[in-house]
N, C-alpha and C positions, 0 to 999 in steps of 0.2 A: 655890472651888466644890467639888473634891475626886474632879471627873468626868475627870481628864485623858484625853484620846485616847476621849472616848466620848460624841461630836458628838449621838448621836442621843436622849443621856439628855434626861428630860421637862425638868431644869433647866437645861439648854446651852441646852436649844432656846427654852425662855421667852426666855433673858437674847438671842439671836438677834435673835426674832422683837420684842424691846425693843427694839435699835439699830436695825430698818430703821423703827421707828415714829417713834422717837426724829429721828434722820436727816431723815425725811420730815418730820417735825414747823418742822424748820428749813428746808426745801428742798434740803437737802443731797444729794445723788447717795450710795450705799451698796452697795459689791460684796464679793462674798465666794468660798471655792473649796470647793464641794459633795466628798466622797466619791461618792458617783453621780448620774445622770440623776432619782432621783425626789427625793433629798435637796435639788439645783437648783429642782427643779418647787415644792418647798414653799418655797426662802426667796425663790423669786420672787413667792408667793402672800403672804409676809409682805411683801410691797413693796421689796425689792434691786433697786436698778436695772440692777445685771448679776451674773451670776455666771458662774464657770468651773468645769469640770467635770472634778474630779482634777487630776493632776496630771500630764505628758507622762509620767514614768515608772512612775506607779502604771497609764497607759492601757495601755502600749506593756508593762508586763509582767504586768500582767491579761490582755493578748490572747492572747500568747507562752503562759501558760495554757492559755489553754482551745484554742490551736493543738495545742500537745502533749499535751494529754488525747485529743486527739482521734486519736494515731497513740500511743499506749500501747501498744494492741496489735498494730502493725505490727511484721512481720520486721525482725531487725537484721541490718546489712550485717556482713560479714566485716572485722576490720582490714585494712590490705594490709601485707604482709609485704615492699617492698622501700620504698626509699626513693624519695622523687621523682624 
């Protein structure tokens, strides 16, 4: 397809929203693992019977993000200068 790593091109998302039809078509069950919350909302709207949302370490350092944007511009402590 020549779209590697770029979920949200119009022809990822056709050949997607093909398998959960496809799937249903048979009765089959069809899960997948979204990049975000709204990416989720649409392949549940295409009929996936579950999805997950990210991945535990894209959550856990997406978070860590926007934790540390958020003290950018806090004071830095001093090193300490003896040892334990």
């Amino acid at each position: 397809m020549g779209h590697i790593g770029d979920i949200a091109h119009e022809e990822v998302q056709s050949a997607i929203a093909d398998a959960a039809r496809r799937a249903s078509a048979i009765g089959k069950p069809i899960g997948i693992v979204g990049p975000t919350p709204e990416m989720v909302r649409k392949f549940l709207e295409y009929g996936y019977s579950y999805a997950a949302i990210a991945s535990d370490i894209a959550m856990m350092s997406g978070r860590a993000g926007e934790f540390l944007s958020k003290l950018k511009d806090a004071p830095t402590p001093e090193a300490p200068t003896a040892a334990y």
